[in-house]
C-alpha positions, 0 to 999 in steps of 0.5 A, spaced: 173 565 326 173 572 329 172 574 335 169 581 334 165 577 329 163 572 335 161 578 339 157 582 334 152 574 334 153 575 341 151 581 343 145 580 337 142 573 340 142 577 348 138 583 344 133 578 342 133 574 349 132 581 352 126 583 347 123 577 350 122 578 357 117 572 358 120 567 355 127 569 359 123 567 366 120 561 363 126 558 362 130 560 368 124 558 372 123 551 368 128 548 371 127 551 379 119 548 377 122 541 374 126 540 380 121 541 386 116 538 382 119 531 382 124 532 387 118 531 391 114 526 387 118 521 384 121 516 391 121 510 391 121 510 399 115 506 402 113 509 408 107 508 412 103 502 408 096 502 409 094 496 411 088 492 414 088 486 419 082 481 419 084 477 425 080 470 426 082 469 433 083 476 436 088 472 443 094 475 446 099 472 440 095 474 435 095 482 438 102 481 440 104 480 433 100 485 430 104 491 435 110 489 432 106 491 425 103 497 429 110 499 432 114 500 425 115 506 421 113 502 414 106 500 416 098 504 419 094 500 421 087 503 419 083 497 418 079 492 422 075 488 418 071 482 419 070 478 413 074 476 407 069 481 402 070 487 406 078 486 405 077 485 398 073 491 397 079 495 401 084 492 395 079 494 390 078 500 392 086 501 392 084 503 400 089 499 402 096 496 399 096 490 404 092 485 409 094 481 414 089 475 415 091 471 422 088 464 422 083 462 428 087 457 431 094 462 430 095 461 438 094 454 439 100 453 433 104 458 437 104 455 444 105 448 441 111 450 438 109 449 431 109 454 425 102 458 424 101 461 417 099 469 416 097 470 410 100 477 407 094 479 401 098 485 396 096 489 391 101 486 386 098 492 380 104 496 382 109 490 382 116 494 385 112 497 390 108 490 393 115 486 393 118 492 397 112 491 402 114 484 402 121 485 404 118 489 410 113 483 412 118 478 412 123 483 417 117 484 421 116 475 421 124 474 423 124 479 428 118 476 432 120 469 429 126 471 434 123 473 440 119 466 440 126 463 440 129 467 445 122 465 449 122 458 448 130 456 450 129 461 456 124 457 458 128 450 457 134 454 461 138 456 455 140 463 458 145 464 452 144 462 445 151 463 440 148 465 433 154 461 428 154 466 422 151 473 424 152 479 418 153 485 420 150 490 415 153 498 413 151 501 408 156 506 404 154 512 401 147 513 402 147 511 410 140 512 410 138 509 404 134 515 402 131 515 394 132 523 394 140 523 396 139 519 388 134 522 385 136 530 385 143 529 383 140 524 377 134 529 376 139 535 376 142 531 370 135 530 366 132 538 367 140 541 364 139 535 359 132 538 357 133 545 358 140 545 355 137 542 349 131 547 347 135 553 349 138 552 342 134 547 339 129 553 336 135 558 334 137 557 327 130 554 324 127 561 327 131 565 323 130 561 317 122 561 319 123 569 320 127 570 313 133 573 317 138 567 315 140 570 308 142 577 311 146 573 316 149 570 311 150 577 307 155 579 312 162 576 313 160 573 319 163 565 318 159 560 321 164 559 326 163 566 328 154 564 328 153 558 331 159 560 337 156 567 338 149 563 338 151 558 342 154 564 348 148 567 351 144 560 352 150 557 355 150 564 360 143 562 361 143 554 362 149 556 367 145 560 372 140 554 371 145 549 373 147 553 379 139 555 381 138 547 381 144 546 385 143 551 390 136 548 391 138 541 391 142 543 397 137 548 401 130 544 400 132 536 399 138 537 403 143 532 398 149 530 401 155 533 397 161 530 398 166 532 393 168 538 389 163 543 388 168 547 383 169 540 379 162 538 379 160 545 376 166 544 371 164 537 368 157 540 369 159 546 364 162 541 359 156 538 359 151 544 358 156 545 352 155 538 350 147 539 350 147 546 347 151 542 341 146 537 341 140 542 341 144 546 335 145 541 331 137 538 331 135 546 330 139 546 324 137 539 321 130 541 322 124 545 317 121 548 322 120 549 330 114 545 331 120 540 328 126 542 333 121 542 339 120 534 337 126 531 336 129 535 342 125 532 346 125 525 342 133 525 343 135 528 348 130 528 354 127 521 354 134 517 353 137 522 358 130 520 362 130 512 360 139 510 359 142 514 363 141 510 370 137 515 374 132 511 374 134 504 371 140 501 373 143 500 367 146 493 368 139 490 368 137 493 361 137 488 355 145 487 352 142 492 346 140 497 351 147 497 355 150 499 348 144 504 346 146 508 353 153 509 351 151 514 346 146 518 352 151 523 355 147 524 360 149 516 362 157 520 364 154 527 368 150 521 372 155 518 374 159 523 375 153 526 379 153 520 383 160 519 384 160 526 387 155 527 390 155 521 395 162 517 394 166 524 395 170 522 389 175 527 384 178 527 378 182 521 379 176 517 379 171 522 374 176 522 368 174 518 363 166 520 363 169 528 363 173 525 358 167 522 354 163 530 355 169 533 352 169 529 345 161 530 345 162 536 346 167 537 340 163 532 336 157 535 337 160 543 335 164 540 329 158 537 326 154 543 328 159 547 323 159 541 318 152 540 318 150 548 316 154 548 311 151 542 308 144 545 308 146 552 306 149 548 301 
């Protein structure tokens, strides 16, 4: 290798980058698009269910018990129905996402000190979102259960009731419990994984498509010298999107950052080369562009997307999906992500997913090396 030879390929890739000038902003605006997009979209907070109420008996008890639904930030009460079939109707129409039905004789089994069933109909076409309704429903339930106890015993002359095992409940890290305070930092990763990789994915297979190869070939530029030089102007380019999606994680979505912003920038940097790496590689193996844009998105967006654990924690998938997202590189800058993110975390924690990035990107540079040589062979 060369360094002036290195810096010819450079300073030739930033010409071509800087002939294309419309290319150029779609690529530092895909990232900024991508992040807003579904940072703003992709939640898994439920907020403000849409809910009917069919009250068969209309008494004190039974309204007391719907405010305690009404007063409660997770639902809106929109619907008053009379009947079954306007409730039905309501479901089908995906109008509502749930409906209380309250019995006629709803009070009647309060006052005797026996237990009154409401029924809770959810729309189960979205399972994960009805059993997350279910969990407010029944939080709701207890906390009426208990001011009926607390009322009873009062009226007995209980004035002071010890709970024999009361949990005190904290939640680290994400206080609050907001999905975005996950989400951005694990879309970060996905967005870079997908950049990263079509920004090289289309740069050797366009050359052989344009027939420029063979004059590169003809200098005595090794192809250390061609795939590094390459290499150069896109990590420049994928770095500012890296800072650009950083900056708008904070300003828009207000992610809490902990830890080391320095260290996330440099665990970051070696995965952009990681993904830089893989991308060069897939352009070399490839025919034609049609082909490199195909297999970037197979290979890199959709592990990344699926086996990283943005999405899907990991130690729920099948065992050979466990072993599968051990290759996804995108699974150690998650972590990673996370670890700084919300826990605040250093090196001294992160050492082995950088560690892991490292050898990725070694591997991937040393296959791009070998893998050139094996098809101009």
């Amino acid at each position: 290798m060369n360094p002036r030879r290195t810096w010819a390929v450079f300073r030739k890739e930033m010409i071509h980058i800087q002939r294309d000038p419309l290319s150029l902003i779609l690529i530092i605006l895909l990232p900024v698009m991508l992040l807003i997009l579904y940072g703003y979209a992709l939640t898994f907070d439920i907020r403000q269910v849409s809910t009917a109420v069919l009250d068969q008996e209309g008494s004190r008890e039974s309204r007391e018990f719907l405010k305690k639904f009404a007063g409660s930030r997770y639902f809106s009460l929109r619907y008053l129905v009379f009947s079954y079939d306007e409730l039905r109707g309501l479901v089908d129409e995906r109008r509502i996402r749930l409906g209380l039905v309250l019995p006629h004789d709803f009070s009647r089994w309060i006052k005797s000190g026996e237990t009154a069933t409401v029924q809770a109909i959810l729309d189960g076409t979205d399972a994960n979102t009805a059993q997350i309704i279910l969990g407010y429903v029944q939080g709701v339930a207890a906390a009426y259960n208990q001011e009926i106890l607390v009322r009873r015993l009062n009226q007995k002359g209980i004035t002071e009731v010890q709970v024999p095992v009361a949990a005190d409940t904290r939640f680290w890290f994400n206080e609050d419990l907001e999905s975005r305070n996950f989400i951005v930092p694990g879309l970060i990763v996905v967005i870079m994984t997908m950049v990263g990789a079509l920004l090289t994915a289309l740069t050797m297979v366009r050359e052989v498509e344009r027939g420029s190869m063979e004059s590169l070939l003809a200098t005595p530029v090794s192809k250390g010298d061609l795939i590094l030089g390459k290499l150069g102007p896109y990590f420049l380019i994928g770095f500012l999107d890296l800072l650009l999606t950083l900056g708008l994680g904070q300003l828009l979505f207000h992610v809490p950052l902990r830890g080391s912003v320095l260290l996330y920038i440099f665990l970051s940097a070696i995965f952009l080369v990681v993904m830089l790496g893989e991308g060069m590689l897939i352009s070399i193996l490839s025919d034609n562009q049609l082909q490199a844009y195909q297999m970037a998105m197979l290979l890199t967006f959709l592990p990344a997307f699926l086996l990283s654990g943005f999405v899907f924690a990991i130690p729920l998938m099948p065992l050979f999906l466990q072993v599968a997202s051990y290759l996804v590189p995108a699974r150690y800058l998650v972590t990673i992500c996370k670890g700084i993110y919300l826990k605040g975390v250093g090196l001294e924690v992160l050492w082995p997913q950088g560690l892991m990035l490292l050898i990725f990107a070694l591997l991937f540079i040393g296959l791009c090396v070998r893998g050139f040589r094996q098809k101009i062979g």
